[in-house]
PATOR-313738 format. One record per residue (C-alpha): residue in three letters; residue number from 0; x, y, z. Coordinates in Angstrom, 2 decimals. Layout:
BEGIN
{"ala", NUM, {X, Y, Z}} ...
***
This chain:
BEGIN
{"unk", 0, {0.00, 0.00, 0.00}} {"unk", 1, {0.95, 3.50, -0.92}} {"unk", 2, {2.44, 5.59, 2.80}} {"unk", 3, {2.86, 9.05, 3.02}} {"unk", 4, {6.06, 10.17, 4.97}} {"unk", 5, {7.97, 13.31, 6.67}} {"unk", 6, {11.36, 12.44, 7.38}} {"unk", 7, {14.48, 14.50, 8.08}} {"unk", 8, {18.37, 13.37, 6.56}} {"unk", 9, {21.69, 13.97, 8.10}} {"unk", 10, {22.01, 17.63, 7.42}} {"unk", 11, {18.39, 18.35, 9.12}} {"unk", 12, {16.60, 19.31, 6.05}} {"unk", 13, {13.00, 17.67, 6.29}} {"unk", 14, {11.20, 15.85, 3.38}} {"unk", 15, {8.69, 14.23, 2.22}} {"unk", 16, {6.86, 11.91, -0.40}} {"unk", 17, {5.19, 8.78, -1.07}} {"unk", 18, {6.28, 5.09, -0.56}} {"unk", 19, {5.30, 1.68, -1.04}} {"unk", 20, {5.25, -0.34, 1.57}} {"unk", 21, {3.65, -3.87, 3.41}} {"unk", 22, {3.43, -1.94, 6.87}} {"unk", 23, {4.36, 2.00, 8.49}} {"unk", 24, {7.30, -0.13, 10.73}} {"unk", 25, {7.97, -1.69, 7.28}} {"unk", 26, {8.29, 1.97, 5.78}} {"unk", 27, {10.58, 3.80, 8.59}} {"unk", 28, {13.00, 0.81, 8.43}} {"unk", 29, {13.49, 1.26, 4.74}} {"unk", 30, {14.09, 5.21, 4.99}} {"unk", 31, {16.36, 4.32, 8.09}} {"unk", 32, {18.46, 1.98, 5.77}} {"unk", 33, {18.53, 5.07, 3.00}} {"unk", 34, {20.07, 7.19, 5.93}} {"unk", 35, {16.87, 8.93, 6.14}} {"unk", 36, {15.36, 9.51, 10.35}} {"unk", 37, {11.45, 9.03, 9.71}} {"unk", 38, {9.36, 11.42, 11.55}} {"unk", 39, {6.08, 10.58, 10.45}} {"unk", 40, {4.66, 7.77, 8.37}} {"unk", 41, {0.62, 7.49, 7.89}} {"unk", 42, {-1.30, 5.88, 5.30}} {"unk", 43, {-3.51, 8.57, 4.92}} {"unk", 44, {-3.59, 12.78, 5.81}} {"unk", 45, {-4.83, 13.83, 9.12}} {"unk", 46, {-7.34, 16.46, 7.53}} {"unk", 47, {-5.01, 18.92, 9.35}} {"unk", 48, {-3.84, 21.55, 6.28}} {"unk", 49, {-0.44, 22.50, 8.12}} {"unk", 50, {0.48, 19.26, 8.36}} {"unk", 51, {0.43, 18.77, 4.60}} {"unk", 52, {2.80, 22.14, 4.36}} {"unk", 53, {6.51, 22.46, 4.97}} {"unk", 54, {8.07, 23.32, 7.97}} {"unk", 55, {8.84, 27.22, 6.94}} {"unk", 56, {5.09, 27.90, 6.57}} {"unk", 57, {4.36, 26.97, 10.18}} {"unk", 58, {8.11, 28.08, 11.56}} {"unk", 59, {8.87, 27.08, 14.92}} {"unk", 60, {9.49, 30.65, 16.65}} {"unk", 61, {11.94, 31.36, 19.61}} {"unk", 62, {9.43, 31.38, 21.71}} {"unk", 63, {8.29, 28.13, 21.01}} {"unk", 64, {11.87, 26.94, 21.73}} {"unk", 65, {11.87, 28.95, 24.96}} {"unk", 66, {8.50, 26.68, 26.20}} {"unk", 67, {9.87, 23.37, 24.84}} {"unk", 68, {13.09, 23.79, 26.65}} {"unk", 69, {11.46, 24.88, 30.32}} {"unk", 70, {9.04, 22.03, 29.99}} {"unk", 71, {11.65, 19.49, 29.24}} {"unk", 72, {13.92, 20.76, 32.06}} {"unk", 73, {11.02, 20.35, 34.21}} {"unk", 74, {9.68, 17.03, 33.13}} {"unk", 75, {13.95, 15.58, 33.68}} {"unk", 76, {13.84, 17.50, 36.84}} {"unk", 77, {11.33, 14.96, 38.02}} {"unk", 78, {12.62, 11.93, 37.03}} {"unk", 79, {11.48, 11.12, 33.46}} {"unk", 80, {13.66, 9.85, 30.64}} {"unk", 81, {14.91, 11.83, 28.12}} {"unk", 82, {12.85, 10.09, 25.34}} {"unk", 83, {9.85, 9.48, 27.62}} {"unk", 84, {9.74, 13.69, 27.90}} {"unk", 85, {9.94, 14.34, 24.36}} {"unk", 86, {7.46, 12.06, 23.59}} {"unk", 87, {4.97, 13.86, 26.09}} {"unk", 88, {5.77, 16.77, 24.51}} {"unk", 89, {5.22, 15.84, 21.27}} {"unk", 90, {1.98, 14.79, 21.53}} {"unk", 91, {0.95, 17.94, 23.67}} {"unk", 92, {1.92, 20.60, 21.06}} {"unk", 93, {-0.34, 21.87, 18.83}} {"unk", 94, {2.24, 23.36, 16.57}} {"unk", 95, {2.55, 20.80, 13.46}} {"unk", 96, {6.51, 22.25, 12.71}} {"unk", 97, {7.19, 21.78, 16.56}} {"unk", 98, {6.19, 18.06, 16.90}} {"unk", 99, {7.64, 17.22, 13.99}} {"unk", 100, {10.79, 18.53, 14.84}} {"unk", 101, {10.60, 16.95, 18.43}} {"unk", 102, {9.36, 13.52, 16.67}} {"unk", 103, {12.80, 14.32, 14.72}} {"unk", 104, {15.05, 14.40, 17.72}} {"unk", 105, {13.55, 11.21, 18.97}} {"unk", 106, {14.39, 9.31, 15.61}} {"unk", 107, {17.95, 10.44, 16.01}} {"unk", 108, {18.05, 9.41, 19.43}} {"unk", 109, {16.81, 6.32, 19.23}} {"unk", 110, {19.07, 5.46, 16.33}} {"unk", 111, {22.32, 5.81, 18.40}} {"unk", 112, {22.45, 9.30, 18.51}} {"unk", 113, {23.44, 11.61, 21.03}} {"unk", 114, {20.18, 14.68, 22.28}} {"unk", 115, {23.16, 17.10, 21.33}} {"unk", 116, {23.42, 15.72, 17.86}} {"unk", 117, {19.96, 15.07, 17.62}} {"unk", 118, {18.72, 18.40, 18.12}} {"unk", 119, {21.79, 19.96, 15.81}} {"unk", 120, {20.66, 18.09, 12.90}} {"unk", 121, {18.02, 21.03, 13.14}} {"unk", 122, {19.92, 24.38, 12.89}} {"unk", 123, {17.09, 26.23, 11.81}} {"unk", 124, {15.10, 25.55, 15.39}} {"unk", 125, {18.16, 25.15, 17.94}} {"unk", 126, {20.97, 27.34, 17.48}} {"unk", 127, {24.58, 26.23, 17.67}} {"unk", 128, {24.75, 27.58, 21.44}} {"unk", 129, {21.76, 25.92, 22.04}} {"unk", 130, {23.85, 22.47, 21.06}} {"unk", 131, {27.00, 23.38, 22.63}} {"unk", 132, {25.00, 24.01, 26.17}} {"unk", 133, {23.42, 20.62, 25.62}} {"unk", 134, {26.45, 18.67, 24.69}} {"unk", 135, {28.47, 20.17, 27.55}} {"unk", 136, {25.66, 19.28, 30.01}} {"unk", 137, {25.05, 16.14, 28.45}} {"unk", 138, {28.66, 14.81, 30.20}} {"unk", 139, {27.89, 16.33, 33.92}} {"unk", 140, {24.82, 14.72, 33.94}} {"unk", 141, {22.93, 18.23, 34.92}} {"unk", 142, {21.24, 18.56, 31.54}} {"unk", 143, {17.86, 19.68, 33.35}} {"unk", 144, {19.58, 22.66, 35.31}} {"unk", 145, {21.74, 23.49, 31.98}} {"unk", 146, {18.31, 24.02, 29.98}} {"unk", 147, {16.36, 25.36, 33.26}} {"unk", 148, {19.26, 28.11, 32.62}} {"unk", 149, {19.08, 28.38, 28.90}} {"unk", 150, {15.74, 28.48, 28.90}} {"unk", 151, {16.30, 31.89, 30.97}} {"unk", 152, {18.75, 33.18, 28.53}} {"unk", 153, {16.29, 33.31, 25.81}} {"unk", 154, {13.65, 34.74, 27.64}} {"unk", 155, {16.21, 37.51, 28.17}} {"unk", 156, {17.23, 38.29, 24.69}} {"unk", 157, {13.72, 37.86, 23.98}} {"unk", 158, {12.53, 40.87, 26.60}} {"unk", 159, {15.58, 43.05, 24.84}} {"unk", 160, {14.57, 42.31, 21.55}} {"unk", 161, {10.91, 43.18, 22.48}} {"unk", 162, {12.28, 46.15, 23.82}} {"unk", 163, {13.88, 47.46, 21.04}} {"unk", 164, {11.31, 46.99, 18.64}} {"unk", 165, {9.13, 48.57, 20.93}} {"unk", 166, {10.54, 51.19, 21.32}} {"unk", 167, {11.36, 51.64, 17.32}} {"unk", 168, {7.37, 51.25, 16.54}} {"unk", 169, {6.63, 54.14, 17.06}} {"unk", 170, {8.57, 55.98, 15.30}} {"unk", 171, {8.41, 53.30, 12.44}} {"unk", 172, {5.01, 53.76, 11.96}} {"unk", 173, {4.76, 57.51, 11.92}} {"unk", 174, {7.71, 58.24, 9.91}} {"unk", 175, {5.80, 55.44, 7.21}} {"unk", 176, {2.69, 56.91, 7.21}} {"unk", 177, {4.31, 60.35, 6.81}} {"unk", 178, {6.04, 59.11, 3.56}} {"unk", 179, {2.25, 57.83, 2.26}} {"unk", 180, {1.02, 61.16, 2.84}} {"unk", 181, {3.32, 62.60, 0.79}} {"unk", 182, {3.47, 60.39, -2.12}} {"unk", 183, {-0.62, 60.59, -2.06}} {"unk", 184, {-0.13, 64.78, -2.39}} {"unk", 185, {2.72, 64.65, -4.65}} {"unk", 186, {1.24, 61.92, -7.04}} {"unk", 187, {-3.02, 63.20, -6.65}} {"unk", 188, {-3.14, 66.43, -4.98}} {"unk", 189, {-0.26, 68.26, -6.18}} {"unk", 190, {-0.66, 67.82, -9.95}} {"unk", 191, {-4.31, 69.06, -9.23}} {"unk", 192, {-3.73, 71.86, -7.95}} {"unk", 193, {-0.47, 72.76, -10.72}} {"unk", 194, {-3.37, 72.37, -13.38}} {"unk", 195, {-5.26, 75.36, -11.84}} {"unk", 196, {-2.19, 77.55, -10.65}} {"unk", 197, {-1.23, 77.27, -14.62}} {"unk", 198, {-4.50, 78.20, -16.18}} {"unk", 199, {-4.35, 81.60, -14.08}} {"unk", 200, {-2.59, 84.17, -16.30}} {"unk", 201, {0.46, 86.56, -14.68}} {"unk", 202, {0.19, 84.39, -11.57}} {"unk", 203, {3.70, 83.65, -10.11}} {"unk", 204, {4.21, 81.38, -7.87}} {"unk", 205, {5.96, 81.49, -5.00}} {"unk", 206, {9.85, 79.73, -4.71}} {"unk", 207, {8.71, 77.29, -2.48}} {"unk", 208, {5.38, 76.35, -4.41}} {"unk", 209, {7.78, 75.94, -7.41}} {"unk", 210, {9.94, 73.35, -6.01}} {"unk", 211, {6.94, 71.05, -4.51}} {"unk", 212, {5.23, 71.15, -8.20}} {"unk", 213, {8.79, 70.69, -10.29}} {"unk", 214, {8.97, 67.42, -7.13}} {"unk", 215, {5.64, 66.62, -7.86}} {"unk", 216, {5.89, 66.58, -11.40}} {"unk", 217, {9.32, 64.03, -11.30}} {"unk", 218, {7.37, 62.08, -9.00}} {"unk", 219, {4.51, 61.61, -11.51}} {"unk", 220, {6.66, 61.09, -14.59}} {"unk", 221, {9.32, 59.05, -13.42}} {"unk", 222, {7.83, 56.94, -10.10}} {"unk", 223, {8.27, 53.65, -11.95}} {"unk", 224, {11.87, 54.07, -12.27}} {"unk", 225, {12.49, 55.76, -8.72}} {"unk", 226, {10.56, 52.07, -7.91}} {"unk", 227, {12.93, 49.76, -9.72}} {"unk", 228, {16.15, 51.95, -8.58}} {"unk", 229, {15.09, 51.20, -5.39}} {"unk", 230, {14.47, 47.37, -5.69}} {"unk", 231, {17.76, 47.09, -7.89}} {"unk", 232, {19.45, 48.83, -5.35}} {"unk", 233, {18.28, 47.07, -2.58}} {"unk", 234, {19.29, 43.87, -4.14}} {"unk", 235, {22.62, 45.08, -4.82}} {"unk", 236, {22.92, 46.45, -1.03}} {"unk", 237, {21.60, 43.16, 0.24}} {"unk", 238, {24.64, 41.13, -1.80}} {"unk", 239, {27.03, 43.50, -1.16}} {"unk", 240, {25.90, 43.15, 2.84}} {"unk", 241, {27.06, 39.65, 2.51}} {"unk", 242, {30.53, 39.98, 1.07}} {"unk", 243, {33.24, 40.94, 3.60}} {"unk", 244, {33.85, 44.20, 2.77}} {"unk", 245, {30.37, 44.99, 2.93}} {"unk", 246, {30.05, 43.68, 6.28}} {"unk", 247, {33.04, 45.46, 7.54}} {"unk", 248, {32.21, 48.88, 6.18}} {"unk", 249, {28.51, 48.75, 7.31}} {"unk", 250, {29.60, 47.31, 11.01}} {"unk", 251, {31.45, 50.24, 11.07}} {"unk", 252, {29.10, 52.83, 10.48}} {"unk", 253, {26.27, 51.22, 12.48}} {"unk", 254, {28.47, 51.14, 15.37}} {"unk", 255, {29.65, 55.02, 14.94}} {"unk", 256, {26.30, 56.37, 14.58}} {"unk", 257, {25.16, 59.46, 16.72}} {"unk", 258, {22.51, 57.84, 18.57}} {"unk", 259, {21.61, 54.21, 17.79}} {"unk", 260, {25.93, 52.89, 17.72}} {"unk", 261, {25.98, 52.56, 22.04}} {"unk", 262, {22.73, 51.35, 22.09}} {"unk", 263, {24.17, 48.57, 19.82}} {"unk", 264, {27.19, 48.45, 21.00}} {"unk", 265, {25.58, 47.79, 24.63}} {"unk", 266, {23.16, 45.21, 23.39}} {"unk", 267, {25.79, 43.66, 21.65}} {"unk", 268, {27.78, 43.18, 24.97}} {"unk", 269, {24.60, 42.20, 26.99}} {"unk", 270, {24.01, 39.39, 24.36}} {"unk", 271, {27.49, 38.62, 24.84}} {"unk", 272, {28.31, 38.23, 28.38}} {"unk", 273, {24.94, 36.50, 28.90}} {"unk", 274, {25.91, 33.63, 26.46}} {"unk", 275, {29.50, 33.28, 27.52}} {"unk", 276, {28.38, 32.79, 30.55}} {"unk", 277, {26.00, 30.25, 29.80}} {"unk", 278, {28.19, 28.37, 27.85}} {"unk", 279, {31.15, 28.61, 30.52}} {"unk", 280, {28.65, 27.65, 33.11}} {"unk", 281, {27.53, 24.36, 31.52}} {"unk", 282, {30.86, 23.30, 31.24}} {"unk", 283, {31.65, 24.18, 27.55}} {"unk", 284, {35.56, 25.03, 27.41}} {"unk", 285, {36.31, 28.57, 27.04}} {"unk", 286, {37.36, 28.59, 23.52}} {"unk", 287, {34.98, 27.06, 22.23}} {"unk", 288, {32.40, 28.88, 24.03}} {"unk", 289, {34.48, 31.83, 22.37}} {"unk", 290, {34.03, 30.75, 19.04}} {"unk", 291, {30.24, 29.90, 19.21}} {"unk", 292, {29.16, 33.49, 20.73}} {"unk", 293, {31.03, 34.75, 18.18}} {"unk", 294, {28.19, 33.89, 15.55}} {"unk", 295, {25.21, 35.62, 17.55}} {"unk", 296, {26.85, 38.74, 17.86}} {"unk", 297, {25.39, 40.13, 14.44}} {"unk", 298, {28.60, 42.54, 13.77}} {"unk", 299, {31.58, 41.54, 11.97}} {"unk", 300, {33.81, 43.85, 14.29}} {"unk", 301, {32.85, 42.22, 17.90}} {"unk", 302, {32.96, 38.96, 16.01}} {"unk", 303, {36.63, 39.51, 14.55}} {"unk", 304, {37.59, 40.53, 18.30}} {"unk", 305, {35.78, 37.61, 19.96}} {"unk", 306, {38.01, 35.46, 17.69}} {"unk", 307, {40.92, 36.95, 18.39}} {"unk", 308, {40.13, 37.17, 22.45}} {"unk", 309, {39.63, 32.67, 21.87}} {"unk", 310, {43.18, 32.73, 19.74}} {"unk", 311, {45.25, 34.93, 22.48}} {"unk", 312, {43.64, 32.48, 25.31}} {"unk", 313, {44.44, 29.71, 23.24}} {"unk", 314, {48.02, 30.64, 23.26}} {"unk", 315, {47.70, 30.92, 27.14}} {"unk", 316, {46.75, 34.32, 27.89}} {"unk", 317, {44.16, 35.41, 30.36}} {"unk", 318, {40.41, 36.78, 28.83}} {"unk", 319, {40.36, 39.37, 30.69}} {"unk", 320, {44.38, 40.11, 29.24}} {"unk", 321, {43.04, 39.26, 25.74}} {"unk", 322, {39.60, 41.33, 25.88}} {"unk", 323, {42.44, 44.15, 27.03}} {"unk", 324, {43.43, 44.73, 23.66}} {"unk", 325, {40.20, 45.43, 21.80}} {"unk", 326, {38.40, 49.11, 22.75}} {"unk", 327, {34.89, 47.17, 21.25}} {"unk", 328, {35.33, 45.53, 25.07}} {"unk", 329, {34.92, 48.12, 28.21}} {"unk", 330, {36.92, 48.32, 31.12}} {"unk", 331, {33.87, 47.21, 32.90}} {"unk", 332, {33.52, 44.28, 31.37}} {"unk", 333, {37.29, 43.19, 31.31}} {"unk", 334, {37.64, 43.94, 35.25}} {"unk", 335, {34.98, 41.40, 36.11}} {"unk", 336, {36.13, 39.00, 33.54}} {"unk", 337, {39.48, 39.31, 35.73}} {"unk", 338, {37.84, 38.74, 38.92}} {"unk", 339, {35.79, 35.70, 37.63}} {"unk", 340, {39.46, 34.00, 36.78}} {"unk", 341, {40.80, 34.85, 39.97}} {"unk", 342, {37.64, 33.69, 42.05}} {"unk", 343, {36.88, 30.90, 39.57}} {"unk", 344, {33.29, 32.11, 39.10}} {"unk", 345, {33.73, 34.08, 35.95}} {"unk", 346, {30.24, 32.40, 34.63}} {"unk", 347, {28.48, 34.35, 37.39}} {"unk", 348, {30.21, 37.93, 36.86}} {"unk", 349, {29.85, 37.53, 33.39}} {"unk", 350, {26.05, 36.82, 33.95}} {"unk", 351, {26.32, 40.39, 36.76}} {"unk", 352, {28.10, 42.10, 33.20}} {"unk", 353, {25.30, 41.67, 31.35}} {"unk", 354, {22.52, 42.29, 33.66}} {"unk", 355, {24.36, 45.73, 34.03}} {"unk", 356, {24.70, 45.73, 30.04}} {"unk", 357, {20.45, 45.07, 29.99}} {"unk", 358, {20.04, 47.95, 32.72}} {"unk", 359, {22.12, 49.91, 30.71}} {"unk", 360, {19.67, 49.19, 27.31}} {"unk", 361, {16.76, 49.46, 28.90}} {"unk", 362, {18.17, 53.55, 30.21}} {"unk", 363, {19.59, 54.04, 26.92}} {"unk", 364, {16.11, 53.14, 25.28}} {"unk", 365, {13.54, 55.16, 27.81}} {"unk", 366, {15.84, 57.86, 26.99}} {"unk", 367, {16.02, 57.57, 23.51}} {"unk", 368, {12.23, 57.14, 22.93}} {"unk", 369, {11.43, 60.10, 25.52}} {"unk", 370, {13.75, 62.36, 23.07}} {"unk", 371, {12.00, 61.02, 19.82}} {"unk", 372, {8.65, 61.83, 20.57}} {"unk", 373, {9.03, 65.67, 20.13}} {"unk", 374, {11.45, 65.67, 17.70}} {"unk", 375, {9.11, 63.61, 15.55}} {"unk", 376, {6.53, 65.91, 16.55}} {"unk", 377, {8.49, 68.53, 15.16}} {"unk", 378, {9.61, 67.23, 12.01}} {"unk", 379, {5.80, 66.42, 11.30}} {"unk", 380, {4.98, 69.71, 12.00}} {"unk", 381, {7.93, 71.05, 9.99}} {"unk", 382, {6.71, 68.82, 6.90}} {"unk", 383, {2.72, 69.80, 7.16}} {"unk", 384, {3.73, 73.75, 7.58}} {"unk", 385, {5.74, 73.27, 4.59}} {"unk", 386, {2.89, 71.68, 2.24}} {"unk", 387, {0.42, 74.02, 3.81}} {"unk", 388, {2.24, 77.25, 2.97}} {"unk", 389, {3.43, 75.96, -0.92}} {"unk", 390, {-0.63, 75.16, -1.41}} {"unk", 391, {-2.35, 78.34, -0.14}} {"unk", 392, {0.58, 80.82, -0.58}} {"unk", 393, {-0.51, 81.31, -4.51}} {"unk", 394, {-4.41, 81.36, -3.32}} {"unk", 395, {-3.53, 83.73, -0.67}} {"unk", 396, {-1.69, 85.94, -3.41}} {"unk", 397, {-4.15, 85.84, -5.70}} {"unk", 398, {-7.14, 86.83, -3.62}} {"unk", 399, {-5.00, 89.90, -2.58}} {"unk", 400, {-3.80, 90.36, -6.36}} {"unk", 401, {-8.14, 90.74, -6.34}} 
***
C-alpha cells in the first residue's frame, strides 16, 4: 500500500513523499536503511492543512523553543527519561513544525544518537549555542539545570529584543505613514492643484510652491523608475551586505552612529556576556564557548575581536588580558572577567556584566524614545507647515492680487 512520509536526513533538512510499503514499521526501516530519520509515516492525511505544508510555513518561533526547553527541564527535573519527555511533549503541542521537529530528535536518538546531535541536525530551530549548552551538560549529567538556565537566557534576549522593537514602533510607523502622505499629495493632490495655478494668467508662484510642483511633477513622470532603482538597489545592497567588505564597512558605520551605535554596541555586549556565561557555566571550554558566541553577535567587528580574544587564550593568555586589547570591550567588562578568573566564578560575573549591560539598554532606550517623541513631533509639523504654505501661498496671493 501506498504511505505518506515526513522524514528529516543527516544535514536536518525535512522531506517528504510517497512510498510503497507492506506496513508503516515496514516503511521507517526502509528510509532508516537510506540514511533517512522518519518522523512521520501514515497511510492517509490527518485532515489537518499544516500538516500537509513544509516546515517554513508553520516556523517554529523562539518562543516556542523557549516553552519546549522549560518544559523538558522540568519534566527531567522529576525523574522522566529523556525520550519518555519528548514524547509527552510531542503529543501535547499543537504546533505541526514543533512536533515534527521533536518527533525528529527522537528518531535520532533512538538510532544511536546523542540529544546534542539530535537536536543539531536542526539548525534552523536550535541554534549552535543551544547544542553546545546541551552537549556540555550532556557529560555532567545536569542537563535539566543546563536548559532550566538556557531556557532563561532566551527569555532575556527575547525581553531586549521586544524592547527594542518597541521602542522603534513608534517611530516606524509615523515616519511610514508620513512618507504615504506625501506620495498621495505629490502623485493626486499636487498635480491638481499645478493644473489650476497654470490656467491663471500673470500668476507667479511662489519659490517654495515651485519646487513642490517641479517634485511633484518628477514624482509623476518618473515613479516607476524611482521604484525599480530602489528594488535594484536594494538587491545590490543586500549582496554587497554579505561579502566581507560589505560587512566590515557597514559594522562600522552602524556602530559610529550618533545615537543608535551605544545602544548597539551595549546590546551587543549584553548578548554577549549572557551567552559566555551560559556556555562557561555548563561546562563548555572557554574557547569554544568563544568561538560559538562569536556567531550571535550580528557585527563583523565584535565577532573579529571575539576570535581573536579565543586565539590569544588559546596561546595561554588570560580573557580578561586578551579582551584588554580590543576598545569594542569596556573596562567594565574586562575587570569582572578578571575577577571571575581569579575567584573561579567568571560564569556568574559575566552573567552580573550583562545584567548591568540590559540595565544599561533598557536607560539608553527610555531615553532615547522620551527624546524622539518631540522631535518627531516637530519634524511632522515642519513637513505639514511646509505643504500648507506651498498650497495656499498662490491662493492667498491671488485673492489679494483681487
Amino acid at each position: 500500500m501506498k504511505l505518506s512520509y515526513k522524514a528529516a536526513t543527516k544535514e536536518g533538512k525535512l522531506i517528504q513523499g510517497t512510498i510503497e510499503a507492506q506496513s508503516e514499521h515496514q516503511a521507517a526501516e526502509y528510509l532508516r536503511s537510506k540514511a533517512f530519520f522518519p518522523i512521520k509515516v501514515s497511510k492517509k492525511s490527518s485532515g489537518n492543512i499544516l500538516e500537509d505544508l513544509p516546515l517554513p510555513f508553520g516556523k517554529v518561533t523562539s518562543s516556542d523553543v523557549v516553552i519546549f526547553t522549560r518544559q523538558l527541564a522540568s519534566m527531567l527535573s522529576s525523574g522522566l527519561t529523556l525520550v519518555r519527555s519528548l514524547e509527552v511533549l510531542k503529543n501535547q503541542t499543537k504546533k505541526t513544525s514543533l512536533s515534527e521537529v521533536i518527533e525528529g530528535v527522537i528518531g535520532g536518538i533512538e538510532g544511536g544518537q546523542s540529544f546534542s546531535a539530535a537536536v543539531g541536525r536542526f539548525p534552523k530551530v536550535f541554534s549552535p549555542v543551544y547544542v553546545s549548552t546541551i552537549k556540555a551538560s550532556e557529560s555532567s549529567g545536569l542537563l535539566d539545570k543546563a536548559l532550566l538556565r538556557f531556557a532563561d537566557n532566551l527569555e532575556k534576549d527575547q525581553k531586549l529584543k521586544s524592547t527594542i522593537k518597541a521602542a522603534l514602533l513608534y517611530p516606524s510607523i509615523v515616519v511610514s505613514g508620513m512618507v504615504v502622505v506625501v506620495f498621495i499629495m505629490m502623485v493626486f493632490v499636487i498635480p491638481t492643484l499645478s493644473v489650476l495655478y497654470t490656467s491663471i494668467p500673470n500668476l507667479e508662484l511662489p519659490l517654495i510652491t515651485r519646487i513642490v510642483v517641479g517634485i511633484s511633477d518628477f514624482t509623476v513622470a518618473y515613479w516607476p523608475i524611482g521604484l525599480i532603482f530602489m528594488v535594484v538597489f536594494a538587491v545590490l545592497f543586500r549582496f554587497w551586505n554579505k561579502t566581507e567588505t560589505g560587512q566590515v564597512v557597514i559594522g562600522n558605520l552602524v556602530l559610529k552612529l550618533p545615537i543608535f551605535g551605544p545602544l548597539i554596541r551595549k546590546t551587543i555586549l549584553t548578548e554577549f556576556s549572557r551567552t559566555f556565561g551560559l556556555l562557561v557555566g555548563s561546562g563548555t571550554l572557554i574557547v569554544d564557548s568563544l568561538n560559538r558566541v562569536s556567531e550571535i553577535t550580528g557585527n563583523i567587528h565584535y565577532k573579529n575581536a571575539i576570535l581573536d580574544v579565543s586565539s590569544r587564550v588559546e596561546k595561554g593568555e588570560s580573557v580578561a588580558s586578551s579582551l584588554s586589547h580590543h576598545e569594542l570591550f569596556p573596562p567594565l567588562l574586562v575587570h569582572l572577567v578578571e575577577v571571575g578568573e581569579q575567584t573561579g566564578k567568571i560564569d556568574e560575573l559575566l552573567l552580573k556584566a550583562s545584567e548591568y549591560f540590559e540595565g544599561e539598554v533598557d536607560q539608553a532606550i527610555k531615553t532615547l524614545t522620551t527624546a524622539m517623541e518631540p522631535f518627531i513631533m516637530v519634524l511632522l509639523g515642519v513637513g505639514v507647515a511646509l505643504l500648507i504654505i506651498s498650497v495656499l501661498t498662490p491662493i492667498y496671493n491671488l485673492i489679494q492680487a483681487f
